[in-house]
Phi, psi and omega in degrees: 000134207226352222208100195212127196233158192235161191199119180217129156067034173229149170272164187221074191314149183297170214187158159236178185271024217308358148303318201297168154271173165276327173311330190251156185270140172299148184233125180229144186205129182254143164205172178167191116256136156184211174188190198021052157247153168278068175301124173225157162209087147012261134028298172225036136065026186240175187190126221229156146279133182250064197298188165296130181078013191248166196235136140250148160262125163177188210234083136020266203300332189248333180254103191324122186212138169236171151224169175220145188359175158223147163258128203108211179232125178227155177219134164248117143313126163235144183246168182175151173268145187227092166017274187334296149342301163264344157333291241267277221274031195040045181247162162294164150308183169268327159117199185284151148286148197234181345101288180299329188273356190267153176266137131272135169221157162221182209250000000 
């Protein structure tokens, strides 16, 4: 992850990243108090709760994604890969994100 924007107290309409790379997945994680958000995607027709502590992962670039207003104070990370970056500094891309390489866990 090469890449990181902070996001507080704002809706975010759905979007795609066209920055991102595609291959790799975005990591977005909320905390705050506040309560009734929503992460949806359009796209693939879901819609998730985005309580405080929670992380999702999937690829920016390819999946259409918002969140909408809150009530309270939320503040969000999205980590994310940006091409250009590795340009800048000669490195390869990373290549697909896989499934198989992520740990799951649950609380």
């Amino acid at each position: 992850i090469n890449s990181l924007s902070i996001i507080s107290n704002r809706e975010t309409p759905n979007h795609r990243d066209h920055l991102s790379i595609p291959e790799c997945f975005d990591i977005l994680t909320t905390m705050g108090n506040y309560s009734k958000a929503r992460m949806s995607m359009p796209s693939l027709q879901l819609e998730f709760r985005y309580d405080s502590s929670c992380m999702i992962a999937f690829s920016g670039r390819i999946v259409r994604h918002g969140v909408d207003g809150v009530e309270g104070d939320r503040i969000a990370w999205a980590w994310y890969m940006r091409d250009s970056v590795h340009i800048y500094a000669g490195v390869p891309s990373c290549g697909w994100a896989m499934v198989e390489g992520c740990i799951l866990t649950t609380v």
